[in-house]
C-alpha positions in Angstrom: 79.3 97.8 -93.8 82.8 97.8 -94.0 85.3 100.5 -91.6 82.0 100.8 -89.6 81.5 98.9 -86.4 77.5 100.7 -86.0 76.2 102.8 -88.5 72.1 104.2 -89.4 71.2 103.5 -92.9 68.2 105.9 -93.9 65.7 104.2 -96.6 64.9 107.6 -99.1 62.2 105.2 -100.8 60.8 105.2 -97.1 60.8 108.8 -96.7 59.1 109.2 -100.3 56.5 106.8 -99.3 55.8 109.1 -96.3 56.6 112.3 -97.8 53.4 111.4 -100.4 51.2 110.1 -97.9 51.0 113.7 -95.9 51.0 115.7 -99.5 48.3 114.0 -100.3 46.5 114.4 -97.1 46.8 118.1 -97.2 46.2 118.5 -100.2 47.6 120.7 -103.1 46.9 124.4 -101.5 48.2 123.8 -98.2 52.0 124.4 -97.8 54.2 121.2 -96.1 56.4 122.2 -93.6 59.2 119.4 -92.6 60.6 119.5 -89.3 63.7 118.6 -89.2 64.7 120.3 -85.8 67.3 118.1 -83.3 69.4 116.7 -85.6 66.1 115.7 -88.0 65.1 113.6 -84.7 68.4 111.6 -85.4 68.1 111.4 -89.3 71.0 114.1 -90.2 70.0 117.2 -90.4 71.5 118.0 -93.4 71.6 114.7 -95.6 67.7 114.4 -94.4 66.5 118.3 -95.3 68.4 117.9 -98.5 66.7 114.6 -99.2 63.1 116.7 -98.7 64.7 119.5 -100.9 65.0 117.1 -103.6 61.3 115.9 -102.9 59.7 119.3 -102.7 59.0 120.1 -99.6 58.3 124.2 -99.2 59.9 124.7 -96.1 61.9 123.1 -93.1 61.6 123.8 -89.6 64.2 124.2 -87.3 64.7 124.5 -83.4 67.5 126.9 -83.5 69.5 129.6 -85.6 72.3 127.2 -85.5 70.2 125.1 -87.3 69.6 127.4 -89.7 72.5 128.5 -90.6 73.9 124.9 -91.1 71.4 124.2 -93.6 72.0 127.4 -95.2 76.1 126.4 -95.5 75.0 123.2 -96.7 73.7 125.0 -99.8 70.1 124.4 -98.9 67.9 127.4 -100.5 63.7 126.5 -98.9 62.5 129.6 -96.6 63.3 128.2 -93.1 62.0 128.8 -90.3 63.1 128.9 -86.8 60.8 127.4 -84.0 62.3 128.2 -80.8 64.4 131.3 -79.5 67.1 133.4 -80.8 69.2 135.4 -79.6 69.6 139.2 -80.1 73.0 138.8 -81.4 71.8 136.4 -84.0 69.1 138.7 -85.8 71.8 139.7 -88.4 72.5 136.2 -89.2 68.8 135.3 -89.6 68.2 138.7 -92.1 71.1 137.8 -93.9 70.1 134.3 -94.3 67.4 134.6 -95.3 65.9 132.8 -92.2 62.9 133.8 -90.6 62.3 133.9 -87.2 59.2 133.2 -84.5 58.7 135.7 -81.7 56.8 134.1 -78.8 56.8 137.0 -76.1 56.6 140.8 -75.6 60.1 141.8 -74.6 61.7 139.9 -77.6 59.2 141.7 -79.8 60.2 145.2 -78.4 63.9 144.7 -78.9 63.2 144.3 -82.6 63.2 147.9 -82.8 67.2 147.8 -82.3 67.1 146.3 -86.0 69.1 148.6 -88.6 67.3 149.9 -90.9 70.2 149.6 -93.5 70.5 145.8 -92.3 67.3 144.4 -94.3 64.5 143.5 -93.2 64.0 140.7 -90.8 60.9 138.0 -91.0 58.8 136.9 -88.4 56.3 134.2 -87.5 54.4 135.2 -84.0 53.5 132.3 -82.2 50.2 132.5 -80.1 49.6 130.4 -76.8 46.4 129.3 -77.5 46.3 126.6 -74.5 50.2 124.5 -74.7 51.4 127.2 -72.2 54.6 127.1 -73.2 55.9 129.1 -76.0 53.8 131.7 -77.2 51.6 135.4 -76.5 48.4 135.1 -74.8 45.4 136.1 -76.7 44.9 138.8 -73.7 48.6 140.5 -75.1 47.2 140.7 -79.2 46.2 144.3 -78.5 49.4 144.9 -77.4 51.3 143.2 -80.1 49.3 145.0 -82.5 50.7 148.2 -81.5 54.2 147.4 -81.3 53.7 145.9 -84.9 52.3 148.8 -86.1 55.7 151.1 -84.5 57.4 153.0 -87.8 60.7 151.6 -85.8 60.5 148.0 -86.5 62.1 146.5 -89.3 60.1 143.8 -89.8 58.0 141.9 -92.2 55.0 139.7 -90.4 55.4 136.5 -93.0 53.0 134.1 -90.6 51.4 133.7 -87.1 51.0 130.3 -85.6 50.2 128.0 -82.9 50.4 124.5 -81.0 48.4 121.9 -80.1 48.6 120.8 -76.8 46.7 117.2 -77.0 46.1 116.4 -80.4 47.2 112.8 -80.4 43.7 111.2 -79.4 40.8 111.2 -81.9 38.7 110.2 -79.1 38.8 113.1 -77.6 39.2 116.4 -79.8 37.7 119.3 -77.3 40.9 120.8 -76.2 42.2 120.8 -80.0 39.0 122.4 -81.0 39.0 124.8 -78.8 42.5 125.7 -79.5 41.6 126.1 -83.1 39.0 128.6 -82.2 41.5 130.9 -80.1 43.9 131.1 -83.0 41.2 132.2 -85.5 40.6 134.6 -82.9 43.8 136.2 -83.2 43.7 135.9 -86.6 40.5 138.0 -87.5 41.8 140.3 -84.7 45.4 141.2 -86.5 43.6 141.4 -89.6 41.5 143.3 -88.5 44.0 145.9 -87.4 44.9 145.8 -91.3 47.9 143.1 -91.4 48.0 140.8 -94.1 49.2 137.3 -92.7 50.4 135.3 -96.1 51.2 132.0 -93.8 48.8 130.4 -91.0 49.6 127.3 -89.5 48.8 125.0 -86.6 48.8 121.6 -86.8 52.1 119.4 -86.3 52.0 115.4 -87.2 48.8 114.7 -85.3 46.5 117.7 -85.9 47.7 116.5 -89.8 46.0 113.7 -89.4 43.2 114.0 -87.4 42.5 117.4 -87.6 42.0 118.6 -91.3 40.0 121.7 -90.5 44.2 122.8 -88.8 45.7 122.7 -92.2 45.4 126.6 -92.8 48.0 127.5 -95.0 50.7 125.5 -93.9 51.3 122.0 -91.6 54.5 121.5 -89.6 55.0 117.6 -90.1 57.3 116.4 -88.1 58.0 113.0 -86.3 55.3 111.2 -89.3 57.8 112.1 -92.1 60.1 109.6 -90.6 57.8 107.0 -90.5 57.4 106.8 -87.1 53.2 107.2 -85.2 53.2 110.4 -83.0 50.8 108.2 -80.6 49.5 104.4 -80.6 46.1 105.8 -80.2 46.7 107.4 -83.6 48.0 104.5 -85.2 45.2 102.6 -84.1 42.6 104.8 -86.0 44.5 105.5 -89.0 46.7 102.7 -90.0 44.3 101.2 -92.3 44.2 104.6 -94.2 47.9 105.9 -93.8 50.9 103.7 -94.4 53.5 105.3 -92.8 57.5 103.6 -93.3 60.3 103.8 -90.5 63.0 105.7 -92.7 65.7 104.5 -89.9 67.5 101.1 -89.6 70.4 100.9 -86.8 73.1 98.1 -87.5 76.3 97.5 -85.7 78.2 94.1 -85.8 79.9 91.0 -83.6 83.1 91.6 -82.0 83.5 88.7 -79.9 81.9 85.5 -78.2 82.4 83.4 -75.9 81.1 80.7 -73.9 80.3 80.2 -70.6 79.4 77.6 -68.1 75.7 77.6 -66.7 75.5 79.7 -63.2 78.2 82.5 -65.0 77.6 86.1 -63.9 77.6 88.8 -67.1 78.8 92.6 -67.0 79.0 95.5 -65.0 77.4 94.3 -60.8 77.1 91.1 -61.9 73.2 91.9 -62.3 72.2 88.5 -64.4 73.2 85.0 -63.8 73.1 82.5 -66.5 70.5 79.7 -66.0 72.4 77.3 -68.9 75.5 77.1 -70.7 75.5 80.2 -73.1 77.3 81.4 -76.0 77.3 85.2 -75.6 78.2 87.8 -78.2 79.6 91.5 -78.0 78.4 94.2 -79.9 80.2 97.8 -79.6 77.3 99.8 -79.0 76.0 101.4 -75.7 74.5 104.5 -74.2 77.0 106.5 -75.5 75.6 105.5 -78.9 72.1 106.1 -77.6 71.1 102.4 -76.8 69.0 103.1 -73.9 70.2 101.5 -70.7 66.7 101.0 -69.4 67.2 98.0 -72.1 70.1 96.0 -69.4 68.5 92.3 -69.5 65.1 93.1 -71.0 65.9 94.2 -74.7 66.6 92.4 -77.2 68.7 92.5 -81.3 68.4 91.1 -84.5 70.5 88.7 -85.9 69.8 86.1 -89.3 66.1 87.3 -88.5 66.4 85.2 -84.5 66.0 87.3 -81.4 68.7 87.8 -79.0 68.3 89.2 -75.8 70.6 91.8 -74.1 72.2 89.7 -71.0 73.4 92.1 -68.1 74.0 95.5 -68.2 74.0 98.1 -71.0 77.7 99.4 -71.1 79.0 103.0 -72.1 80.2 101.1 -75.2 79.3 97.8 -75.3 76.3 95.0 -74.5 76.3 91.3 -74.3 73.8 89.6 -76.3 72.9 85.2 -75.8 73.1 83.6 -78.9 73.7 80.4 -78.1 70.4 79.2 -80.4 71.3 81.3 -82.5 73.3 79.4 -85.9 76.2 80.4 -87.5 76.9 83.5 -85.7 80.5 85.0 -86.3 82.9 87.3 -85.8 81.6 91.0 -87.7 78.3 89.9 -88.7 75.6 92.5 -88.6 73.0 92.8 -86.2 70.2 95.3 -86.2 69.3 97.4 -83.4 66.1 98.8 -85.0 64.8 97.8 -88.1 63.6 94.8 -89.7 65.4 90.5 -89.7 63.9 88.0 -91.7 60.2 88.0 -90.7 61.4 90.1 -87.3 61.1 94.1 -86.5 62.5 95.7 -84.0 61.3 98.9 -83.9 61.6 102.2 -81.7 58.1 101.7 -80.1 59.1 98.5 -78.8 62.5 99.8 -77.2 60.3 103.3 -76.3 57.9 100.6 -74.5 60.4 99.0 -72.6 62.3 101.7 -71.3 59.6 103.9 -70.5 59.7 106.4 -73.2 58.7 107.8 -76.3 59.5 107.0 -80.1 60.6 110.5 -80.4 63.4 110.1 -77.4 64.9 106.9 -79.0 65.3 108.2 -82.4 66.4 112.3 -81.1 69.1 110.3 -78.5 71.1 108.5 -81.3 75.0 109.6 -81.2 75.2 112.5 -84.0 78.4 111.0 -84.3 77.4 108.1 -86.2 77.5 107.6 -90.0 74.2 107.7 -91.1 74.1 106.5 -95.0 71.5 107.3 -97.3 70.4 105.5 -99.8 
């Protein structure tokens, strides 16, 4: 790619290909949620929620109001909503938005009654903690909730309630998740029962998508499968016969220089690795800062002309050393491929989440913002 020494090319065809597959699992009554929180988990957060937008998708999820409101500047018009917390001093901003919020606890719920009438309206999602303690109101604090909802003071309208799954990425062993799904029904029938009329109900994220189909309610929140990536390997392992999911995400950046050196030479930052043989190594100007995990120093490994090369000494700020010396034909601003696909080679962000300890979702969430990501 020309004026770009490392840039992320996003594959819409990809994201169609997934988009479809979950559409089609849920089915056409249940509402698709696309999370596109953290940047879109490294995707651009705006190129990748307009590239939903112009797919269908019926709304977007977001972490935070800052989020939001970038989407919203960006022109982008499907009902948002906001996962994690605001603050007080952003309610405005969500009303006149058009944003809707969630409310996980009591106090945030009571300081809703400082809304302005005259302001508008502001919409809510309650989120229930149905066993993640994390987020959330306990079933025990419904009653509670209840009557603060029913207060002539707040300025609310109650669009949805919701939950989360705490350990819904093993088919093998569903209990928890079931149980969960029993709680939230729980509070269901019992704020209907006080007389509210909840239009959206939703629990299930990526994995209860998949495994869970009795979670769909009216809405799923699919997050880290639109991007083509496995929430789990146990997942992957039961499904990928009937679900063909597509990494959306390559990662390129290109040679700088190389050089040869005698067997016995010591490479980068310590010294850390001794070359057994005469080696031809190559630079590459991408590093930790670019999100290239450092866990990766002597163990990981790039793309180039679909051949392996493997990372020799340390990961750099900036910059690693690769050994191509049986490599053929390398040169001087040729492209190698961080993750993505060579020739008959892949590497993807499970292997690099494998070798430094992680998960996809870390790799992918890590990579500099700063980068150019191009559709196409």
């Amino acid at each position: 790619m020309q004026n770009l020494r490392t840039w992320i090319e996003i594959s819409q065809i990809a994201l169609k290909n997934n988009y479809q597959m979950f559409r089609h699992l849920i089915g056409p009554k249940c509402l698709l949620m696309a999370v596109v929180k953290s940047n879109a988990y490294g995707h651009s957060l705006i190129d990748f929620s307009r590239a939903l937008e112009n797919l269908g998708v019926d709304w977007l999820g977001v972490d935070s109001i800052v989020e939001a409101e970038s989407l919203r500047q960006a022109g982008l018009k499907k009902p948002i909503l906001v996962l994690g917390y605001t603050l007080p001093n952003k309610i405005k901003v969500a009303i006149k938005s058009n944003i809707t919020l969630t409310i996980a606890d009591l106090p945030t719920l009571k300081n809703l009654t400082a809304i302005n009438k005259s302001d508008g309206k502001l919409k809510i999602h309650l989120k229930i903690d149905t066993g993640m303690h994390r987020q959330g109101f306990l079933v025990s604090e419904i009653p509670t909730v209840i009557k603060i909802l029913k207060s002539k003071k707040l300025s609310i309208t109650l669009e949805g309630v919701y939950t989360h799954f705490s350990s819904a990425k093993n088919p093998a062993f569903p209990t928890t998740t079931l149980n969960q799904i029993e709680e939230f029904k729980k509070v269901i029938d019992l704020l209907e029962s006080a007389g509210f009329k909840i239009a959206i109900k939703h629990a299930a994220a990526t994995s209860g998508t998949i495994i869970f189909p009795q979670s769909h309610f009216d809405l799923v929140r699919v997050g880290i499968g639109l991007y083509g990536l496995w929430p789990a390997k146990e997942i992957k392992e039961a499904f990928k016969q009937k679900i063909k999911l597509a990494p959306v995400l390559t990662w390129k950046t290109i040679v700088t220089q190389i050089k040869t050196f005698p067997k016995g030479s010591k490479i980068g930052y310590d010294l850390t690795e001794t070359i057994t043989r005469p080696s031809k190594i190559a630079i590459l100007p991408v590093g930790y800062w670019h999100g290239f995990p450092r866990s990766l120093s002597s163990i990981g490994k790039v793309l180039i002309n679909g051949n392996e090369a493997k990372i020799i000494g340390r990961v750099s700020m900036d910059m690693i050393s690769i050994d191509v010396t049986d490599i053929k034909k390398v040169a001087v601003g040729m492209e190698a491929i961080l993750i993505g696909k060579s020739g008959k080679l892949e590497i993807s962000t499970d292997n690099i989440a494998y070798l430094s300890d992680t998960i996809n979702y870390e790799i992918v969430t890590r990579l500099n913002p700063l980068m150019k990501r191009i559709y196409f």
